[in-house]
C-alpha positions in Angstrom: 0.0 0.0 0.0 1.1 3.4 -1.0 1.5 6.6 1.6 -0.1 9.0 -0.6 -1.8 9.5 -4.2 -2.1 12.6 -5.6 -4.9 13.2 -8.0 -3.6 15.6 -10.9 -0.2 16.6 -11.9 -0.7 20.6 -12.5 2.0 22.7 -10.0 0.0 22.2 -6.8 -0.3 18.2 -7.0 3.1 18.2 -8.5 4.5 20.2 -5.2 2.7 17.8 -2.8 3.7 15.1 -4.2 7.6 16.4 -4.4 7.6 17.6 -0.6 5.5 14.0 0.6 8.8 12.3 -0.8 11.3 14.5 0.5 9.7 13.3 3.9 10.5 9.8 3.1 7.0 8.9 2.2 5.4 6.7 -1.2 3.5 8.8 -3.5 2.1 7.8 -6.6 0.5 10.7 -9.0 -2.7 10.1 -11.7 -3.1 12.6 -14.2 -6.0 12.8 -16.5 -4.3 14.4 -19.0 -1.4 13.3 -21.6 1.2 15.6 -20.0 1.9 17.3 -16.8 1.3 21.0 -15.8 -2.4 21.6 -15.5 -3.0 25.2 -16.6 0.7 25.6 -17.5 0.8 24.6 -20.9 3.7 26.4 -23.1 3.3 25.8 -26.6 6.3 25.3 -29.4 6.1 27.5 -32.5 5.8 25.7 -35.8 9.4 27.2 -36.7 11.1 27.1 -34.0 10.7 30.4 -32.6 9.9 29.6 -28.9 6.7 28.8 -27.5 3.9 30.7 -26.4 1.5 30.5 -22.9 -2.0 28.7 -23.6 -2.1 28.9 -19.8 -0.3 31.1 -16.8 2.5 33.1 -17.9 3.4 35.2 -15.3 5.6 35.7 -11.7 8.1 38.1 -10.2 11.0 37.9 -8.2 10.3 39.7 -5.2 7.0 38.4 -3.6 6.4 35.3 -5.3 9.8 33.3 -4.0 8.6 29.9 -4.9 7.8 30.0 -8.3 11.3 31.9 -8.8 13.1 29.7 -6.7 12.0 27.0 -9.1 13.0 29.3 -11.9 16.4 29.0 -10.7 16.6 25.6 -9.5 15.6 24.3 -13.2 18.1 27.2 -15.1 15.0 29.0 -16.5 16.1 32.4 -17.8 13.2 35.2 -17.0 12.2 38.0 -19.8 10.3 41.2 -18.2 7.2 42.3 -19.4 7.5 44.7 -22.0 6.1 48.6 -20.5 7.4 50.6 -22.6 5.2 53.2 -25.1 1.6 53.7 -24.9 -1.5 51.6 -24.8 -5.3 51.9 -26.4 -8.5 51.9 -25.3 -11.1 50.6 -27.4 -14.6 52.1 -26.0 -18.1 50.6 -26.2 -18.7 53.5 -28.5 -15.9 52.7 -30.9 -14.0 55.6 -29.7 -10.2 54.2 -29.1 -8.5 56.3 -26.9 -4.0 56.7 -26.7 -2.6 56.7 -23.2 0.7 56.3 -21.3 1.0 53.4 -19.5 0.2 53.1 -16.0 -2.1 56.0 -16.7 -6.1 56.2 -16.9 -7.3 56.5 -20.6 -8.1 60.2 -21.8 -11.9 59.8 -20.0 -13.5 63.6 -19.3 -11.5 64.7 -15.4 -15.0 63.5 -13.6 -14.9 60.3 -15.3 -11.3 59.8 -14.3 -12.0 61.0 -10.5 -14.9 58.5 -10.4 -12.8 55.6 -12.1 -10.0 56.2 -9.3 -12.2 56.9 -6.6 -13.3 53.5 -6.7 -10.2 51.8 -7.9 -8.6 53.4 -4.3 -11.8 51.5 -2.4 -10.6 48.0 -3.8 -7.2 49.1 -2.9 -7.7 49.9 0.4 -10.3 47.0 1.1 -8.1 44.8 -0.1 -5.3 45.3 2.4 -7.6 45.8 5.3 -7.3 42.3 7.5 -10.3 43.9 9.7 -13.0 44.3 6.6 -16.6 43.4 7.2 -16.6 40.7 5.0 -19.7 39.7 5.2 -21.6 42.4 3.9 -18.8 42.5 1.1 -20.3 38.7 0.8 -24.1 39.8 0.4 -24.0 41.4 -3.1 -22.1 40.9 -6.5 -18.9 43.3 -7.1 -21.3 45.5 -9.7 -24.3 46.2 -6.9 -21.3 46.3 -5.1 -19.6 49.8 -7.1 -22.9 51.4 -7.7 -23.7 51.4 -3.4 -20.1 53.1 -3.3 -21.0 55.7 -6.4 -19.8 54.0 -9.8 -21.0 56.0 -12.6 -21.7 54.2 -15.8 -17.8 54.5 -17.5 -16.5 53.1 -14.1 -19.0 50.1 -13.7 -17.9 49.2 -17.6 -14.1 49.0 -16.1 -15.2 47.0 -12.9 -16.2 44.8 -15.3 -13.3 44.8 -17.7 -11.3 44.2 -14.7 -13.1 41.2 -13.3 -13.2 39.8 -17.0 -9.5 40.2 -17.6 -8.4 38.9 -13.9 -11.2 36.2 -13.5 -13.0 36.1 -16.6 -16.2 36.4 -14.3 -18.8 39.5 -15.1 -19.1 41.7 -12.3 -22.5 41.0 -11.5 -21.7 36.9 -11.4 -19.0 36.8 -8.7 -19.8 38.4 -4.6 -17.6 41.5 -3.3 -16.3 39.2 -1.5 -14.9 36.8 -3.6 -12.9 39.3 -5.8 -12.0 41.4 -2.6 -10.2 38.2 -1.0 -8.8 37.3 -4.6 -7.1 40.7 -4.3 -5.9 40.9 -0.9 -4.3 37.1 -1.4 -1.9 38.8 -4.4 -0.9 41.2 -1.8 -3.5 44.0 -2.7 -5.6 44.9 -5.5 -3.0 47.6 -7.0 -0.1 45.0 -6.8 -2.5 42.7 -8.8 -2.7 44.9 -11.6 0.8 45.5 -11.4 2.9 44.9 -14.5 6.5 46.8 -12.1 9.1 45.3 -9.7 6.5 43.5 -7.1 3.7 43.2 -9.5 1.6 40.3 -10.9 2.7 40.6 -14.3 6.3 41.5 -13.9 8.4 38.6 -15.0 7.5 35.9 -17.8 9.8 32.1 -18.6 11.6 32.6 -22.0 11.3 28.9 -22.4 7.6 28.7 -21.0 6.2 27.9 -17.6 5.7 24.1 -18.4 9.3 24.0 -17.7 8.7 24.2 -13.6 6.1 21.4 -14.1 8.4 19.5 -15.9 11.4 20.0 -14.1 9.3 18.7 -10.8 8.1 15.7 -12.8 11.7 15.0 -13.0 12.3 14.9 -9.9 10.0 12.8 -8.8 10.7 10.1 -11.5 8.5 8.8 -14.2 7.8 5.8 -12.0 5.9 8.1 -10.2 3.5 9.7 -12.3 1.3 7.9 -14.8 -0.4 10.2 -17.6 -3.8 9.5 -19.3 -5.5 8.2 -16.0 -8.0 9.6 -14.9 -9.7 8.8 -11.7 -13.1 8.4 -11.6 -14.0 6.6 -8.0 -12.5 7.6 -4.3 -13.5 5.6 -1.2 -12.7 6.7 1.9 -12.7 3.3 4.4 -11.3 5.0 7.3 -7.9 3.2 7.6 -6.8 3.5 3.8 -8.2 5.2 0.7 -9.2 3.2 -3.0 -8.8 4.8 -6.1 -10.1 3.8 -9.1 -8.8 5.3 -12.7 -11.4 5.3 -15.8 -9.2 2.2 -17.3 -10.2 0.4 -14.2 -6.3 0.1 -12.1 -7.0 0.3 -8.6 -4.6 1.6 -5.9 -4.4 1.8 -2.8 -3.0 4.7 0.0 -3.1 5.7 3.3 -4.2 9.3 2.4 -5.1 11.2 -0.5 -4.3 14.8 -1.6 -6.7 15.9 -4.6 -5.1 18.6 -6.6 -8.0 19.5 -8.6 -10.1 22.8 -9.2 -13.6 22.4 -6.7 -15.8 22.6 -9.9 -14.1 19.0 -10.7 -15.2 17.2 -8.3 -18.2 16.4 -9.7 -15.6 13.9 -12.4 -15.6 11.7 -9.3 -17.2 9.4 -7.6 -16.6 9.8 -4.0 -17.7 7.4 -1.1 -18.8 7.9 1.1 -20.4 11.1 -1.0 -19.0 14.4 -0.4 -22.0 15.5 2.3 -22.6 18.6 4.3 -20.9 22.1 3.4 -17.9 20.9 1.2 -20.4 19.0 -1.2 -22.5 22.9 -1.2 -19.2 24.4 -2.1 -18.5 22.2 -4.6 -21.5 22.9 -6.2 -21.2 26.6 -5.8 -18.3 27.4 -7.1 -17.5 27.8 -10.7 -15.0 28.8 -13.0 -14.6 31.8 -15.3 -14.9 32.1 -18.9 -11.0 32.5 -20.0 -9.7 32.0 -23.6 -6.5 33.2 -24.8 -6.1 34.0 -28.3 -2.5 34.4 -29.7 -1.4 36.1 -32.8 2.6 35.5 -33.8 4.5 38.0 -36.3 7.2 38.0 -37.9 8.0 41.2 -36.3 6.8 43.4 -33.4 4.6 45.6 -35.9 3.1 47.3 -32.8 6.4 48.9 -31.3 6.9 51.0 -34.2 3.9 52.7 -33.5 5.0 53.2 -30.1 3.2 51.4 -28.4 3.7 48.4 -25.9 1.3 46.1 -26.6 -1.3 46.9 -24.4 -5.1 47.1 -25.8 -7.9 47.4 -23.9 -11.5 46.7 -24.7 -15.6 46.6 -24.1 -16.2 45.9 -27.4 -14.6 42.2 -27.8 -14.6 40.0 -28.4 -10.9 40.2 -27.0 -11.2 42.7 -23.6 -7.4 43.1 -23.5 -3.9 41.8 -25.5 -0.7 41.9 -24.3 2.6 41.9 -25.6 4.0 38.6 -25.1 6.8 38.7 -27.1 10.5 37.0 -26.5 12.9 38.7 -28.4 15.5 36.4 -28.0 13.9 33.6 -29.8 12.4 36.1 -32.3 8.7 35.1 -30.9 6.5 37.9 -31.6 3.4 37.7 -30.3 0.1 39.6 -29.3 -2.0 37.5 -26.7 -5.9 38.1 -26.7 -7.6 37.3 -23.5 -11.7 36.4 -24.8 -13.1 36.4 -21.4 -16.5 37.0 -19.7 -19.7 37.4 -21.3 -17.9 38.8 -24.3 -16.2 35.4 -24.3 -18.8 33.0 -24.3 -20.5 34.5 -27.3 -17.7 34.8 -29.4 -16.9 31.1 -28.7 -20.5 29.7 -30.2 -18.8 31.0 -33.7 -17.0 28.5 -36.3 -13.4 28.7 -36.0 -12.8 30.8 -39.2 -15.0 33.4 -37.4 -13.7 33.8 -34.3 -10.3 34.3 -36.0 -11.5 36.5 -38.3 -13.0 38.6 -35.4 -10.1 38.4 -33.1 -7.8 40.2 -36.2 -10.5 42.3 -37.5 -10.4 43.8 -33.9 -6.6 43.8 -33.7 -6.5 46.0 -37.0 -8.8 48.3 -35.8 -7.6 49.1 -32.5 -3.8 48.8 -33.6 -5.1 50.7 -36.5 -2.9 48.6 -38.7 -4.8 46.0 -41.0 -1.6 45.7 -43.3 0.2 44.1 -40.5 -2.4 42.4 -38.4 -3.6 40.2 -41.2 0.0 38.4 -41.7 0.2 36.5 -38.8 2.9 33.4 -39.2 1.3 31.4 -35.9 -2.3 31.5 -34.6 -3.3 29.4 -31.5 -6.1 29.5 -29.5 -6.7 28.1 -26.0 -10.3 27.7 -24.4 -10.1 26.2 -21.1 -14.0 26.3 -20.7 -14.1 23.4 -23.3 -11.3 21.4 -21.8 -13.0 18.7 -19.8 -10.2 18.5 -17.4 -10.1 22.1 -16.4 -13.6 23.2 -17.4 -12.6 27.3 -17.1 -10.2 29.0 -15.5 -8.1 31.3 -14.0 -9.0 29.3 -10.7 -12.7 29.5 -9.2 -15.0 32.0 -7.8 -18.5 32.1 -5.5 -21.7 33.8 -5.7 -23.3 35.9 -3.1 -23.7 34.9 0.7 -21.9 31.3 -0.2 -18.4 32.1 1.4 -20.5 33.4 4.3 -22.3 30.2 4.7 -19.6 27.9 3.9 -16.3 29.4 3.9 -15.4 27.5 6.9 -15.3 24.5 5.5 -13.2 25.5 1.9 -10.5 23.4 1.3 -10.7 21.6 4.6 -9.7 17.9 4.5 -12.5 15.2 5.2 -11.6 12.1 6.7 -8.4 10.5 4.9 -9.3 13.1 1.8 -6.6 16.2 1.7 -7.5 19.5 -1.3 -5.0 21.1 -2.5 -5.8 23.9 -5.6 -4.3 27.7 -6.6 -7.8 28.9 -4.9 -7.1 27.6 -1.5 -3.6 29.1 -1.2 -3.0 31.8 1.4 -0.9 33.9 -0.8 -1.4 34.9 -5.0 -4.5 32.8 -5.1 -5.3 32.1 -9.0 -1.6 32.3 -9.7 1.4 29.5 -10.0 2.5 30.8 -6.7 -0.6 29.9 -5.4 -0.6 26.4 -6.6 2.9 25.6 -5.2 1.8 27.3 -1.8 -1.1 25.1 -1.7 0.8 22.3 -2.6 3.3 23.1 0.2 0.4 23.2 2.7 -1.6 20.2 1.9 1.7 18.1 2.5 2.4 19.7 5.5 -1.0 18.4 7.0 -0.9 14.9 4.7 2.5 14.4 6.7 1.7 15.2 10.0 -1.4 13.2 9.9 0.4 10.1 8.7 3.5 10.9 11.4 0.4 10.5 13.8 -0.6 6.8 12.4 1.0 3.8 13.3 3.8 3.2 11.2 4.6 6.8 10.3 7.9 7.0 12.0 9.0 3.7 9.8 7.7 5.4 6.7 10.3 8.2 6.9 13.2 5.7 7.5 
């Protein structure tokens, strides 16, 4: 019989499982997919040119210390996000607007004092431990704004923000929810942050997949078996069962499931998953998030001046990033189709959702020459891959975190959860995976140092 099994092998299983063996413990690790990494998934260009992100892309090197320690462990080289020149704005009203970045777009002076009046209330309730929370937990994050004053040009942000950093509308998703999503990346400001300290700082040259795969090599291939899904858990007090989709059955003492709550409902669990963590699996669900990525043969954009940056409530993409690695000549513009915006342009054929995607590009860019000669197009919707089923990681309603919040992520008998949205720190991010990861092996150790036999199993 086995110490542990870990169910998935994205960064947060893949931790677990590391830090279970460095304590002298068996682990064995089932992954439903053909590869490991979860939503890391760096993709080769066609000619060599590097690879682009389908999945997470960024760190930094300040305030998220595992995911760089990694970076240097494996001898992955970092590339910063590209700030420099301007960005656009691409209004409901097909006005585009030019503006430095880091600034607010060329809005009328009360539009702009509005915008940043309640930009400065997420700021500050976002670092605020003593918060009433549960009010923030009674209404969505747009009932939310309009209480605290949004006028109609700020409530169109709120929900450009909760599209791009969720892929949630604002009226889907409590106060709460995105408040706490904030404050766990250190603050609502640092969130947005692209500078030294911020969210979007730092991106892997070679892709993040290169962390996941540098863990699975640690842990050894006799460790991890690909294409196995599990499909049945049983719980019989002194050991767990597992049973994969091909029909392999194992057996462990405990069980860390690194999976997304939304997922659960892939297995069979007995006993069933009863009380409060059966409501919150239910409850919870994951964003609309689809990124679409354009390739060049060269950084058309720069020349204009600008860095890359486009904003939009127009769609179908709501903003595109530079994403570019100059030192493999990888040139690239990455959509983000998210939100409500997202899930109507994904009921198109494939033809028209590309064209749409560039006909957007070449209007906001304002260069159709250029925008129609891409060399590599690829296109990532997690809502329609059955093993992630959305992303970035995922969110509650209303009034369900002040129900049930007590019982998030808790274990249940010999059942341990590990998942980005459980971390303590940069929930929805890599770091946030590896933290979780760390802390569900924590507990998975000291409950089996607690068992008969523990002290032998470290030997």
């Amino acid at each position: 019989m086995l110490d542990v099994i870990v169910v998935g092998a994205g960064l947060s299983g893949l931790q677990a499982a590391l830090d279970v063996k460095k304590a002298g413990y068996s682990v064995l690790v089932l992954e439903a997919r053909n590869r490991v990494g979860g939503k890391t998934f760096s993709a080769p260009l066609a000619s060599g040119r590097g690879c682009v992100e389908l999945g997470a892309a960024w760190i930094n090197d300040t305030n998220q210390h595992r995911m760089y320690a990694h970076s240097k462990r494996f001898g992955l080289e970092l590339v910063k996000q590209l700030t420099d020149g301007d960005c656009l704005m691409h209004e409901s009203d097909e006005k585009i607007h030019r503006f430095g970045f880091g600034k607010s777009p060329d809005f009328a002076a009360s539009e702009v004092a509005n915008l940043e009046k309640i930009r400065d209330i997420f700021a500050s309730l976002s670092l605020d431990r003593n918060a009433n929370w549960a009010e923030l937990d009674e209404v969505d994050v747009e009932t939310f704004v309009k209480r605290q004053g949004a006028e109609p040009k700020t409530i169109e942000m709120v929900n450009l923000w909760t599209r791009v950093m969720i892929g949630f509308e604002a009226s889907e998703i409590s106060a709460r929810s995105f408040v706490d999503y904030c404050a766990r990346g250190g603050g609502f400001k640092q969130l947005r942050s692209d500078y030294r300290d911020g969210a979007q700082y730092l991106r892997f040259r070679h892709g993040t997949q290169s962390v996941a795969k540098g863990i699975a090599k640690l842990l050894g291939p006799e460790t991890i078996r690909l294409s196995n899904p599990v499909r049945h858990i049983q719980d019989l007090n002194d050991h767990v069962v597992v049973i994969t989709a091909a029909g392999d059955v194992h057996k462990a003492r405990k069980i860390i499931t690194a999976l997304p709550t939304p997922n659960y409902n892939s297995i069979i669990f007995s006993p069933p998953l009863t009380g409060d963590t059966a409501v919150i699996a239910r409850a919870t669900r994951l964003g609309y998030y689809t990124k679409f990525i354009v390739c060049y043969d060269k950084p058309w954009w720069r020349e204009k001046g600008l860095c890359g940056m486009g904003l939009s409530h127009r769609g179908p993409i709501c903003v595109a990033r530079d994403t570019s690695v100059d030192a493999e000549r990888q040139y690239s513009l990455t959509g983000f189709v998210n939100g409500a915006l997202g899930r109507e342009w994904s009921k198109l054929p494939a033809h028209e959702r590309r064209a749409a995607a560039l006909k957007q590009i070449a209007l906001v860019y304002g260069d159709s020459e250029e925008a129609f000669k891409p060399i590599e197009v690829f296109e990532q919707e997690w809502a329609k891959e059955p093993w992630s089923q959305g992303a970035v990681c995922p969110m509650t309603g209303p009034g369900i975190l002040n129900q049930y919040g007590h019982a998030y992520g808790k274990p249940i008998g010999n059942l341990h959860f590990v998942s980005t949205e459980f971390a303590r720190e940069w929930k929805g991010y890599m770091e946030g995976a590896v933290c979780s990861g760390e802390d569900g092996a924590k507990e998975v150790i000291q409950a089996l140092s607690r068992k008969p036999g523990g002290i032998s199993a470290r030997l």
